[in-house]
Structure formats: structure tokens, C-alpha cells
LOVEX-824730 format. One line per 8 residues: number of its first residue (from 0); their letters; for each residue x negated, y negated, z of N, C-alpha, C. Coordinates in steps of 0.05 Angstrom, whole numbers, padded with zeros to 5 digits, always signed. Example, Ala and Ser with C-alpha at 12.3 -4.5 7.8 and 13.67 -1.06 7.14 Angstrom:
BEGIN
0> as> -00264 +00114 +00156 -00246 +00090 +00156 -00264 +00066 +00156 | -00257 +00045 +00142 -00273 +00021 +00143 -00258 -00001 +00157
This chain:
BEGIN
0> xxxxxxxx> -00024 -00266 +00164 -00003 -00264 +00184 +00016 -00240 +00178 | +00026 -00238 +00158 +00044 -00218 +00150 +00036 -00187 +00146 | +00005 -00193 +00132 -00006 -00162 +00138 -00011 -00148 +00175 | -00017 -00169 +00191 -00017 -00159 +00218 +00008 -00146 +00228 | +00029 -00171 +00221 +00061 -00161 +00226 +00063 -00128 +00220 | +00051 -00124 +00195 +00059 -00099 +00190 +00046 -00079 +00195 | +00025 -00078 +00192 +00003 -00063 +00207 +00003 -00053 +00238 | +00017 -00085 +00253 +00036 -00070 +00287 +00059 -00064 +00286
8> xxxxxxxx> +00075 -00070 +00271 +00103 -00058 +00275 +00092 -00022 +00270 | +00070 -00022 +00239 +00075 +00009 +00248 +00056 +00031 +00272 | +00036 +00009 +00285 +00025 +00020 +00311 +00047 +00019 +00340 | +00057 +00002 +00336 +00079 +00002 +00354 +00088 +00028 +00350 | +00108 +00030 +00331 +00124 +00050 +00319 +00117 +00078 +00323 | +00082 +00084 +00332 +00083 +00104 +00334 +00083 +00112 +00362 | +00093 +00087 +00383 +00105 +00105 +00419 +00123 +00093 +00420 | +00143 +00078 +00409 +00168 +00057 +00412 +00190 +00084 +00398
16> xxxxxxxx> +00203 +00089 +00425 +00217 +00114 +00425 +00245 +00104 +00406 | +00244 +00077 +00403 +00270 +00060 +00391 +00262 +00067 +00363 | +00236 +00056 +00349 +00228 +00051 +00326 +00219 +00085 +00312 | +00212 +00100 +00331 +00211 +00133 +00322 +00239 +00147 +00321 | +00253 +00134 +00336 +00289 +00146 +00334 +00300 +00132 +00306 | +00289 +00109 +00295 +00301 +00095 +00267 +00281 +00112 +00258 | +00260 +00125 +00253 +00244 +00140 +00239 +00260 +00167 +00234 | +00269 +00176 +00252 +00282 +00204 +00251 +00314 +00202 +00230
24> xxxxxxxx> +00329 +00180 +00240 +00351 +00174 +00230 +00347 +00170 +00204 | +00336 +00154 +00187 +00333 +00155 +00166 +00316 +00177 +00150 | +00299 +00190 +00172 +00289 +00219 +00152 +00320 +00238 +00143 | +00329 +00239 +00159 +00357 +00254 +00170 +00379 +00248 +00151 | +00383 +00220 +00148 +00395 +00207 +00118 +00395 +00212 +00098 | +00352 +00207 +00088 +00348 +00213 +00064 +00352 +00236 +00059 | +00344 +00266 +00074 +00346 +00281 +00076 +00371 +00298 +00063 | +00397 +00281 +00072 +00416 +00300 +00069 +00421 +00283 +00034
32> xxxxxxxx> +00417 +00277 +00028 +00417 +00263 -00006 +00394 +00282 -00034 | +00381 +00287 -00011 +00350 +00287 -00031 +00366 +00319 -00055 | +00359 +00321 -00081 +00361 +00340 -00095 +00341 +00355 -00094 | +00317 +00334 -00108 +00288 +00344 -00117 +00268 +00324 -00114 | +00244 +00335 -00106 +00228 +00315 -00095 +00219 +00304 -00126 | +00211 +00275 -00133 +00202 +00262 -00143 +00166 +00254 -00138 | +00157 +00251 -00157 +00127 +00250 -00152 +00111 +00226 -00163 | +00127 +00218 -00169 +00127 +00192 -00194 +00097 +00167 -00172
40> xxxxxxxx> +00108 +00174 -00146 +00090 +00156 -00140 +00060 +00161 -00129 | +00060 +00190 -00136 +00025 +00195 -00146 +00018 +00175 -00164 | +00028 +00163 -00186 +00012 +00152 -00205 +00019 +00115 -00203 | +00049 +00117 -00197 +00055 +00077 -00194 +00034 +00075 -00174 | +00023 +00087 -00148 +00011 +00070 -00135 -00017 +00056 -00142 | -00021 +00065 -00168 -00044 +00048 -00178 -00042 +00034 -00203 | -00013 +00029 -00204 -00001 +00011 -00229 -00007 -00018 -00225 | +00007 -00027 -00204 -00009 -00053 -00193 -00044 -00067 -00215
48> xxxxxxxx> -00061 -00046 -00193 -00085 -00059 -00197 -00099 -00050 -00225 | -00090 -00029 -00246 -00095 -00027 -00271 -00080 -00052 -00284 | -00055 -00056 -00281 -00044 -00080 -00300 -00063 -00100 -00303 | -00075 -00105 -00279 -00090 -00127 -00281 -00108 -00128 -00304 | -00131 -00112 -00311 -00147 -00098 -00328 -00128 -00106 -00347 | -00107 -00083 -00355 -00083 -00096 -00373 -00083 -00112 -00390 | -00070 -00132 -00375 -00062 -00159 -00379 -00090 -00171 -00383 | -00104 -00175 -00378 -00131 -00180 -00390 -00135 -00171 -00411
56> xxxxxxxx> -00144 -00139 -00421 -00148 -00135 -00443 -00120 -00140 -00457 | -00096 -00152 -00461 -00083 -00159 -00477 -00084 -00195 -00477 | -00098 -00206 -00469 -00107 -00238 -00464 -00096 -00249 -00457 | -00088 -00231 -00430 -00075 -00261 -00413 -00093 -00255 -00394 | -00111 -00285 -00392 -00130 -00278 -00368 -00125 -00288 -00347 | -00136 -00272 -00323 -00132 -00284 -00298 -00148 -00297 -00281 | -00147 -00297 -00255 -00165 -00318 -00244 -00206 -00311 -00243 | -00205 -00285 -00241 -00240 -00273 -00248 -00242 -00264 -00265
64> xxxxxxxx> -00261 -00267 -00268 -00282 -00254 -00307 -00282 -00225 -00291 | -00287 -00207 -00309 -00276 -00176 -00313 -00299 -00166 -00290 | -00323 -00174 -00285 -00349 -00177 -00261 -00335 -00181 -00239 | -00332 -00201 -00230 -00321 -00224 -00195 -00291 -00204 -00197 | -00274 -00197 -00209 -00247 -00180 -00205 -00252 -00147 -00204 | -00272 -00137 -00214 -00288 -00116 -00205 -00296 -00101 -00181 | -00311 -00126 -00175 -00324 -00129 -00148 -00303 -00134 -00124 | -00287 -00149 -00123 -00267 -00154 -00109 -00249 -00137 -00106
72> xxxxxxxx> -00240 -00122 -00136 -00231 -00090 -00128 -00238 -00069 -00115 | -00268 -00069 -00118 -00280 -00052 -00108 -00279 -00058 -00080 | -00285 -00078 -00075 -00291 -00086 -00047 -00266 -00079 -00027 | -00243 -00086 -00039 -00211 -00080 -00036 -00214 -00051 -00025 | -00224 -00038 -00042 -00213 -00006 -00036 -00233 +00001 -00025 | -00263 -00007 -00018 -00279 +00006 +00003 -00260 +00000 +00028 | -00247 -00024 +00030 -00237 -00037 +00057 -00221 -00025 +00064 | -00201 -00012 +00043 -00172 +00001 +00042 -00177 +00029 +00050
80> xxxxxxxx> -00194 +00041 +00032 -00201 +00069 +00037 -00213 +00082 +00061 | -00232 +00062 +00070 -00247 +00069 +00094 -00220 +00065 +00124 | -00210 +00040 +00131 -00197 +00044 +00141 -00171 +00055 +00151 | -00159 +00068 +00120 -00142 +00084 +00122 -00154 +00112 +00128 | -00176 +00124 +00116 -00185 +00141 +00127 -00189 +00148 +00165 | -00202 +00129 +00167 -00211 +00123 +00201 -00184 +00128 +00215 | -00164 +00110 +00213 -00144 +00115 +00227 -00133 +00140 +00226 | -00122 +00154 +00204 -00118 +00179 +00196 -00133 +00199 +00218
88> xxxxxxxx> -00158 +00195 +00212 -00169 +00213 +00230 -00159 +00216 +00262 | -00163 +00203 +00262 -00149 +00191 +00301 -00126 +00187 +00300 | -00111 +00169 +00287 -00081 +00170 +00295 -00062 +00195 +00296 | -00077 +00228 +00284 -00059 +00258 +00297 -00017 +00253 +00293 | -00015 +00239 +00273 +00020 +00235 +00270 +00026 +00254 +00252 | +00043 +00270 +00254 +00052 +00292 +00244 +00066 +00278 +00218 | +00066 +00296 +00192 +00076 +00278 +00173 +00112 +00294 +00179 | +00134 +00279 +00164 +00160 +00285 +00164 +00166 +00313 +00154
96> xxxxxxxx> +00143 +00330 +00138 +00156 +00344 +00125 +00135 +00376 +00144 | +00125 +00364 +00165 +00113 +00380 +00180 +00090 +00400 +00167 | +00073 +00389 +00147 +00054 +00401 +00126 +00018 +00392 +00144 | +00024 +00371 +00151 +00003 +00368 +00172 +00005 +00339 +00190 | -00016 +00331 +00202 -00019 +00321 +00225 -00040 +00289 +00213 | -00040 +00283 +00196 -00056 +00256 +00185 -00031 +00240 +00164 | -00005 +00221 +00175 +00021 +00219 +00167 +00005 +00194 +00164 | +00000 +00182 +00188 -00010 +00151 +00191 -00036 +00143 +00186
104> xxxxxxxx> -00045 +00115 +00179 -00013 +00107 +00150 -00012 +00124 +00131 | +00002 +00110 +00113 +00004 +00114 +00079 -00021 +00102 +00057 | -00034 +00120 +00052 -00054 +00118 +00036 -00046 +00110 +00010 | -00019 +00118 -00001 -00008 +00118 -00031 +00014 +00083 -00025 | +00016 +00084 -00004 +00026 +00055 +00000 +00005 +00031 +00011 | -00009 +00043 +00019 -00046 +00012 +00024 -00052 +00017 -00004 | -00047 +00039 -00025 -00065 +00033 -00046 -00045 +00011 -00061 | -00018 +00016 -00069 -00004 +00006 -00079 -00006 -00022 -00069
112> xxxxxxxx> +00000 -00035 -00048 -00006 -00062 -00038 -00022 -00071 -00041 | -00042 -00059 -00039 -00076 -00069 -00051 -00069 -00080 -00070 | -00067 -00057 -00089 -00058 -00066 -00120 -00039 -00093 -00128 | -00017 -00102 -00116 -00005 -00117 -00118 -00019 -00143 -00111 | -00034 -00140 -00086 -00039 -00165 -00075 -00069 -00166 -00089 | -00071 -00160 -00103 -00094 -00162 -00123 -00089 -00172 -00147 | -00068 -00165 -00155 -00053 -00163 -00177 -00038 -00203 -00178 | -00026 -00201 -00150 -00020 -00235 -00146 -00047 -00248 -00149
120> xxxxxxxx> -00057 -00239 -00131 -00086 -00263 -00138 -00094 -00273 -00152 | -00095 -00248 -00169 -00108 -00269 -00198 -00086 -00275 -00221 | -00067 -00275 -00213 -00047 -00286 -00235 -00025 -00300 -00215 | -00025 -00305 -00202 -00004 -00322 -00189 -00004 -00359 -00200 | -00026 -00359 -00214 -00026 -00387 -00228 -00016 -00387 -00254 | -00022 -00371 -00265 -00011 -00362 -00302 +00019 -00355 -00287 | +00042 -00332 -00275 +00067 -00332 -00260 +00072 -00309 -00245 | +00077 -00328 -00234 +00088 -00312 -00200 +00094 -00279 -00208
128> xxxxxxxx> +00121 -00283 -00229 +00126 -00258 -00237 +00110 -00238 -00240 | +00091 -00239 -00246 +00065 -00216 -00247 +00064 -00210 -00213 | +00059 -00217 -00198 +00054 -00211 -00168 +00086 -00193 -00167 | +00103 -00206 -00165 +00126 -00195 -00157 +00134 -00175 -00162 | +00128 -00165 -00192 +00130 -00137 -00208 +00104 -00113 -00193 | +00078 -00131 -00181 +00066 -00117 -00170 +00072 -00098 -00142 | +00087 -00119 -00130 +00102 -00111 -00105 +00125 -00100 -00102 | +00138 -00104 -00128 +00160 -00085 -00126 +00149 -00053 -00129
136> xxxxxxxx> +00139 -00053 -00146 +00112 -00029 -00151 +00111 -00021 -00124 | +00096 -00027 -00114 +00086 -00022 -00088 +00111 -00019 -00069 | +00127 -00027 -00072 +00156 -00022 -00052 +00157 +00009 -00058 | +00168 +00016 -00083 +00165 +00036 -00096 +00153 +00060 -00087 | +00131 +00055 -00080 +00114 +00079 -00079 +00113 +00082 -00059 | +00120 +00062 -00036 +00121 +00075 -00012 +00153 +00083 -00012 | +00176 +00068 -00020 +00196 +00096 -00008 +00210 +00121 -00024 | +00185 +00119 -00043 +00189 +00148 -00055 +00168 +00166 -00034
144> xxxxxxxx> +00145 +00152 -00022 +00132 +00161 +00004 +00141 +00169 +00025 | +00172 +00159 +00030 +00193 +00169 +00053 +00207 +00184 +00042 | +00216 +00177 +00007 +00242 +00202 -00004 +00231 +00224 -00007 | +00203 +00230 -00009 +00189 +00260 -00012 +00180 +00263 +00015 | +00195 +00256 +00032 +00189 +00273 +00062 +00157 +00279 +00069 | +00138 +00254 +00058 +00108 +00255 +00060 +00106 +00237 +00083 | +00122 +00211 +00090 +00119 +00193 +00109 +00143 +00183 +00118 | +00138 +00170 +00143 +00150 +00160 +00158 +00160 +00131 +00156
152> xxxxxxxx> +00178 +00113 +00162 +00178 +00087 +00151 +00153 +00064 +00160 | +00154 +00080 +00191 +00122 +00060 +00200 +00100 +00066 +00187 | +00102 +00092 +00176 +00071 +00097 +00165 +00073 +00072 +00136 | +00093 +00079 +00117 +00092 +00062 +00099 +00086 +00032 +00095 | +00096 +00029 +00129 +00100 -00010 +00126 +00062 -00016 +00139 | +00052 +00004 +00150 +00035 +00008 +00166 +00010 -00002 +00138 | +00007 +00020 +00116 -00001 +00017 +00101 +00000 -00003 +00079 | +00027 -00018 +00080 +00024 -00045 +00070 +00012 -00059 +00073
160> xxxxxxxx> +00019 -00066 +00095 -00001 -00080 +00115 -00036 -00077 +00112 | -00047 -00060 +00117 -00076 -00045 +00113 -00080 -00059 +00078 | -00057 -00050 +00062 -00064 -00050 +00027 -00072 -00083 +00028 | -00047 -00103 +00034 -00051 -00132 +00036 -00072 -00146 +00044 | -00079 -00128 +00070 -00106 -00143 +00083 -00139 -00136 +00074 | -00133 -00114 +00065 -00161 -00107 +00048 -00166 -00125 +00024 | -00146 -00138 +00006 -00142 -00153 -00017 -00155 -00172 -00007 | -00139 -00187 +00012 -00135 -00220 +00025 -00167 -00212 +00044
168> xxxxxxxx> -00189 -00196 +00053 -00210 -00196 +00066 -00227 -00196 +00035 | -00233 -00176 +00015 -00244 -00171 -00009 -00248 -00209 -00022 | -00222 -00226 -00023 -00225 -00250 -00028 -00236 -00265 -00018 | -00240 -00263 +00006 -00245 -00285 +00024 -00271 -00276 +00029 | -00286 -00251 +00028 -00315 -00245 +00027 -00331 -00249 +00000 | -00317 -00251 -00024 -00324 -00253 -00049 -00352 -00265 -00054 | -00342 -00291 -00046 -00366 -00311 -00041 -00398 -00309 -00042 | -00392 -00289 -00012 -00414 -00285 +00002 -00419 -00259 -00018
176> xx> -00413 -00238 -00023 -00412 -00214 -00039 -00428 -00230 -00070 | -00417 -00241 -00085 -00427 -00240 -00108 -00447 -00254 -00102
């Protein structure tokens, strides 16, 4: 439910002259603040789904053997990658900082969510707190994805959305996959 939410707010967002005018206003915001661009979230957005690995190799294990959490990763980011790609191609949204024309979504924010909601999965029984730290992560990387003038707010929430549902599809195909 919540990945769809987000996934239309940011298709909406890209003819909803209301939701592109909060897009501009807050470019416009961050804008007048910004010193120096930060880059930091080239690399958090795959903090998430390494911890997992992690925390495993330090023995706290989680819900799949290092095989079935593999596979489910993988499966994650064929789902993630491919359809962030696809849309990209077709969706033609100019990014904020006017460098090109493939804004929508956020590829560094579906990866980051991925990661998180991957990251809950298999430890949300051992504590919650592990998911949460994943998603704050993932908050992260997407609005350092708006503070470096790379995306838009719908592209970010857009790509949440996309990261969440590739996780929550990868699980629920598992089954049938292994």
C-alpha cells in the first residue's frame, strides 16, 4: 500500500502544476542555503543492504541463510534496476540542476529503500531498530538527492516507493524462485 502511495504521488507530481510548484519552491530554498555539494550519498545508498551481510558476518543472524538472502537481493535489484531504468527512459523529466533529461525517479533513492526494506525483512524479528536505521539511511540519500540539485522531491519519494516494492515483490516471489 504505501509503496503505491509513493510511487503516485511522484507520477502525479510530474503534471500536478501544485505538486511541481512545491518542487520548485523547495529547489529555490535549498538552493539559497547550499555551500557545497555533498556526495556522501553515492555510497549510504547501499549501506542499507550491505549491513545486512554485516550483521551476519558479525553473528547476528537474520531471517535467510547467506543463499535465500542473496537471491532475494538479487532479485530486489533486477526489479529495482530494470524498472527504474524503463521509466527513466520514457519519463524525459529534466533533472533540477538542468545536466539532463532522465530526473525520474531516483535510482540512488529505489536503491537505498531497497536496501532498507531488505534490511527490515530479515531482522525485524531479532529488532525493529535495524530496519529503522535502514530507512533513516535511505531518507538520507534521497535528500542529499534534492540538496545536490540531482532530484526533485517527487523523483525521490517516487523512487522509494519503486526501492520498497521491489523488496516486498523479491519476498513474496522467493518461494517460487528458490
Amino acid at each position: 500500500m504505501v509503496p503505491t502511495i509513493l510511487i503516485g504521488y511522484g507520477i502525479v507530481g510530474m503534471e500536478s502544476h501544485g505538486i511541481k510548484n512545491t518542487n520548485f519552491e523547495l529547489k529555490e530554498e535549498v538552493n539559497e542555503n547550499i555551500d557545497e555539494k555533498r556526495t556522501i550519498d553515492d555510497f549510504i545508498q547501499h549501506a542499507p543492504y550491505v549491513s545486512v551481510y554485516l550483521l551476519n558476518a558479525f553473528g547476528v543472524k537474520g531471517k535467510n541463510n547467506f543463499k535465500n538472502r542473496t537471491v532475494i537481493l538479487a532479485t530486489s535489484y533486477l526489479i529495482m534496476g530494470s524498472s527504474v531504468l524503463c521509466i527513466k527512459s520514457v519519463s524525459n523529466v529534466q533533472r533540477p540542476d538542468g545536466s539532463s533529461n532522465n530526473s525520474f525517479p531516483s535510482g540512488h533513492t529505489a536503491t537505498a529503500f531497497m536496501g532498507a526494506e531488505f534490511l527490515m525483512q530479515e531482522y525485524k524479528d531479532v529488532s525493529i531498530w535495524y530496519g529503522i536505521a535502514g530507512y533513516a539511511l535511505a531518507t538520507g540519500t534521497g535528500m542529499f538527492r534534492v540538496y545536490n540539485d540531482r532530484h526533485w522531491v517527487t523523483d525521490v519519494v517516487a523512487g522509494a516507493g519503486i526501492g520498497i516494492l521491489s523488496t516486498k515483490i523479491a519476498y513474496w516471489t522467493n518461494p517460487i524462485i528458490s
